[in-house]
BALOBA-1460 file (C-alpha; in Angstrom, 3 decimals):
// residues 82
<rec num="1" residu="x" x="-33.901" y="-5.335" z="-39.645"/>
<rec num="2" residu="x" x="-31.548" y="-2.626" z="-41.320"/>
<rec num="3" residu="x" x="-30.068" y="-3.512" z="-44.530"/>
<rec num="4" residu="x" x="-26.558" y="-2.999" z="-43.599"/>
<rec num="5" residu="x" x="-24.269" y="-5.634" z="-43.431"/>
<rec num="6" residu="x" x="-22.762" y="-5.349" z="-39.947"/>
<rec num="7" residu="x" x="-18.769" y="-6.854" z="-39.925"/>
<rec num="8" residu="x" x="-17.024" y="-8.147" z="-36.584"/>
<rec num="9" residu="x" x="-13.722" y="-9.076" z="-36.032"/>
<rec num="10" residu="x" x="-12.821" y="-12.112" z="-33.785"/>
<rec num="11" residu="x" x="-9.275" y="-13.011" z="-32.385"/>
<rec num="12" residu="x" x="-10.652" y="-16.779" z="-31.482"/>
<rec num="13" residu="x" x="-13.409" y="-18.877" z="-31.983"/>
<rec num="14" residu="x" x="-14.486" y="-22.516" z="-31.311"/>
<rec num="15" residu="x" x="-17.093" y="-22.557" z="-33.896"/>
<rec num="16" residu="x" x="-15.126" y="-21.221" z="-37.224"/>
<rec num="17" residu="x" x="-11.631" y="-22.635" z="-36.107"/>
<rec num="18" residu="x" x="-11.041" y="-23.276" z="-39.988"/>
<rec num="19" residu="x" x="-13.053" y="-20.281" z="-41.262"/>
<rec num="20" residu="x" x="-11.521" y="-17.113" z="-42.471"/>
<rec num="21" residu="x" x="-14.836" y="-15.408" z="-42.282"/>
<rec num="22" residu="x" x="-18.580" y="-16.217" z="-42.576"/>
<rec num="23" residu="x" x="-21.291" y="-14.509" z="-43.404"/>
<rec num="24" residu="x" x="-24.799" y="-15.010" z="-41.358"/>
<rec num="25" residu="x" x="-27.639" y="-13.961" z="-44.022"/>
<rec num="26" residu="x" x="-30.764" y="-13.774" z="-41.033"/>
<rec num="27" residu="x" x="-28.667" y="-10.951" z="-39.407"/>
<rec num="28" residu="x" x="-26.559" y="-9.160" z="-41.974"/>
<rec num="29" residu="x" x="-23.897" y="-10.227" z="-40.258"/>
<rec num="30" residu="x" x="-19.745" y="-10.979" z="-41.294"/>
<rec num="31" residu="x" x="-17.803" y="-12.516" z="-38.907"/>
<rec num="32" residu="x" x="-13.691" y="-12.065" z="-39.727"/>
<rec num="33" residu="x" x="-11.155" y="-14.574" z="-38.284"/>
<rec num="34" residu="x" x="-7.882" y="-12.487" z="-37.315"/>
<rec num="35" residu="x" x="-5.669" y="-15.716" z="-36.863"/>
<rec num="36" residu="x" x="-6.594" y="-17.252" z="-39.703"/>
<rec num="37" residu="x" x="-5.209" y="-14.934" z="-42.309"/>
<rec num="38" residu="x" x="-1.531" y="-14.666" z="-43.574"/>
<rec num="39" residu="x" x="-1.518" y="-11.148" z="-43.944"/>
<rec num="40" residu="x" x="-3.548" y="-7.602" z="-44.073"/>
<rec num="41" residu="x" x="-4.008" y="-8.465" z="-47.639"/>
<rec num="42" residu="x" x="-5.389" y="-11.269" z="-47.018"/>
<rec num="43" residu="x" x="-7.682" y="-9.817" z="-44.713"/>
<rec num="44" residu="x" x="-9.395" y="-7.287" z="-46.928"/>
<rec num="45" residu="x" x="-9.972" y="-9.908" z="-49.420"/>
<rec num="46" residu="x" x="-12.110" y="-11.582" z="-46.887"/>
<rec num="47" residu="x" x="-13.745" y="-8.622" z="-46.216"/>
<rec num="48" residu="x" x="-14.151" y="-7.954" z="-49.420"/>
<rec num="49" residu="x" x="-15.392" y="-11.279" z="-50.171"/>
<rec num="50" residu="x" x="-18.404" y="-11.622" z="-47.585"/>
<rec num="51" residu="x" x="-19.384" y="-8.313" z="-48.421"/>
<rec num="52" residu="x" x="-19.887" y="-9.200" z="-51.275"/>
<rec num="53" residu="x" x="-22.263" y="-11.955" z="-49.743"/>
<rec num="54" residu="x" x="-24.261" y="-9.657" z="-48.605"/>
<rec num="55" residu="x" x="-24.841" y="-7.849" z="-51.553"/>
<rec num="56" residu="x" x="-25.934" y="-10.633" z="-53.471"/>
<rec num="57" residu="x" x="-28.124" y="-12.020" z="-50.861"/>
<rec num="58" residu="x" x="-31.452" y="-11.160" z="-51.630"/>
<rec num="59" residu="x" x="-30.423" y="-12.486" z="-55.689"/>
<rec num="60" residu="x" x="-33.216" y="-15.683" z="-55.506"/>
<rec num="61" residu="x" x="-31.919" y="-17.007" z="-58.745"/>
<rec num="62" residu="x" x="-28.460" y="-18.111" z="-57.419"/>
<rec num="63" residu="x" x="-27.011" y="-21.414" z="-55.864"/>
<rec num="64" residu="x" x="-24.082" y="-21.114" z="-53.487"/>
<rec num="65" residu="x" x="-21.380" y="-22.461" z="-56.512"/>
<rec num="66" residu="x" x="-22.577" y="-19.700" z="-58.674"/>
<rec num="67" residu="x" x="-22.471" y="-16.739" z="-56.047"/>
<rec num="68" residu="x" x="-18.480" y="-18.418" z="-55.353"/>
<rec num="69" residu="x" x="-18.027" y="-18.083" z="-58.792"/>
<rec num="70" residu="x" x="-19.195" y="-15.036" z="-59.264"/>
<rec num="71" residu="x" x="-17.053" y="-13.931" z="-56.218"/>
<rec num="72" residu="x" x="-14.109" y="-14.953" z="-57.505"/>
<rec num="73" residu="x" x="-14.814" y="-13.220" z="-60.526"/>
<rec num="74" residu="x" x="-15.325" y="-9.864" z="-59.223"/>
<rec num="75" residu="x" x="-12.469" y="-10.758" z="-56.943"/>
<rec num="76" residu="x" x="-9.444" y="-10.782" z="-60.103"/>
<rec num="77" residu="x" x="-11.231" y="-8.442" z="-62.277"/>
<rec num="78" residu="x" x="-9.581" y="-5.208" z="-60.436"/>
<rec num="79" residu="x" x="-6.343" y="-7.841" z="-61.458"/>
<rec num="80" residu="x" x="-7.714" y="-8.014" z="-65.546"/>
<rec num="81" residu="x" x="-7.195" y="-11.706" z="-65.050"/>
<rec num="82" residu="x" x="-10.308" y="-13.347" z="-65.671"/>
Protein backbone atom coordinates (compact mmCIF):
# COMPACT_ATOMS: atom_id res chain seq x y z
CA UNK A 1 0.00 0.00 0.00
CA UNK A 2 1.24 3.68 -0.80
CA UNK A 3 2.38 5.66 2.03
CA UNK A 4 0.13 8.52 1.56
CA UNK A 5 -2.38 9.31 3.85
CA UNK A 6 -5.55 9.50 1.75
CA UNK A 7 -8.32 12.25 3.48
CA UNK A 8 -12.23 12.04 2.74
CA UNK A 9 -14.76 14.26 3.60
CA UNK A 10 -18.24 13.00 4.77
CA UNK A 11 -21.50 15.15 5.13
CA UNK A 12 -23.17 12.12 7.37
CA UNK A 13 -22.34 9.10 8.94
CA UNK A 14 -23.94 6.47 11.25
CA UNK A 15 -20.74 5.14 12.47
CA UNK A 16 -18.74 8.49 13.69
CA UNK A 17 -22.01 10.47 14.62
CA UNK A 18 -19.80 12.04 17.53
CA UNK A 19 -16.47 12.01 15.66
CA UNK A 20 -14.93 15.02 14.10
CA UNK A 21 -12.57 12.86 12.18
CA UNK A 22 -10.79 9.47 12.47
CA UNK A 23 -8.01 8.17 11.24
CA UNK A 24 -7.91 4.29 9.92
CA UNK A 25 -4.03 3.24 10.30
CA UNK A 26 -4.49 -0.35 7.92
CA UNK A 27 -5.45 2.03 5.01
CA UNK A 28 -3.87 5.43 5.44
CA UNK A 29 -6.97 6.65 5.62
CA UNK A 30 -8.72 10.20 7.41
CA UNK A 31 -12.15 10.39 7.46
CA UNK A 32 -13.48 14.33 8.18
CA UNK A 33 -16.98 14.94 9.64
CA UNK A 34 -18.42 18.23 7.87
CA UNK A 35 -21.37 18.61 10.46
CA UNK A 36 -19.54 18.18 13.24
CA UNK A 37 -17.31 21.19 13.17
CA UNK A 38 -18.18 24.84 14.23
CA UNK A 39 -16.30 26.43 11.69
CA UNK A 40 -13.54 26.22 8.69
CA UNK A 41 -11.12 26.70 11.44
CA UNK A 42 -12.14 24.17 13.08
CA UNK A 43 -11.95 22.04 10.24
CA UNK A 44 -8.30 22.39 9.33
CA UNK A 45 -7.41 21.68 12.81
CA UNK A 46 -8.90 18.32 12.31
CA UNK A 47 -7.18 17.92 9.35
CA UNK A 48 -4.35 18.95 10.69
CA UNK A 49 -4.69 16.80 13.59
CA UNK A 50 -5.16 13.22 11.88
CA UNK A 51 -2.53 14.05 9.64
CA UNK A 52 -0.61 14.24 11.98
CA UNK A 53 -1.76 10.57 12.90
CA UNK A 54 -0.49 9.44 10.13
CA UNK A 55 2.77 10.70 10.39
CA UNK A 56 3.44 9.29 13.58
CA UNK A 57 2.05 5.98 12.80
CA UNK A 58 4.72 3.79 12.12
CA UNK A 59 6.52 5.50 15.74
CA UNK A 60 6.36 1.77 17.76
CA UNK A 61 7.43 3.43 20.93
CA UNK A 62 4.17 5.44 21.49
CA UNK A 63 0.78 4.77 23.36
CA UNK A 64 -2.31 6.55 22.11
CA UNK A 65 -2.14 9.32 25.36
CA UNK A 66 1.31 10.18 24.32
CA UNK A 67 0.71 10.59 20.42
CA UNK A 68 -2.62 13.03 21.89
CA UNK A 69 -0.22 14.73 23.75
CA UNK A 70 2.13 15.16 21.47
CA UNK A 71 -0.68 16.38 19.07
CA UNK A 72 -1.74 18.89 21.06
CA UNK A 73 1.60 20.04 21.41
CA UNK A 74 2.47 20.54 17.91
CA UNK A 75 -1.07 21.80 17.65
CA UNK A 76 -0.36 25.43 19.98
CA UNK A 77 3.21 25.63 19.20
CA UNK A 78 2.51 27.72 15.77
CA UNK A 79 0.36 29.73 18.91
CA UNK A 80 3.95 29.90 21.31
CA UNK A 81 1.63 28.65 23.99
CA UNK A 82 2.93 25.56 25.22
Amino acid sequence: MPDKLQIDFKTSTRSLTGDRGVFYEATNRAIIVLPNHESYDDILATIQHESIHFCLKDTDDLDDEHEESIIWKMAWAEYDLI
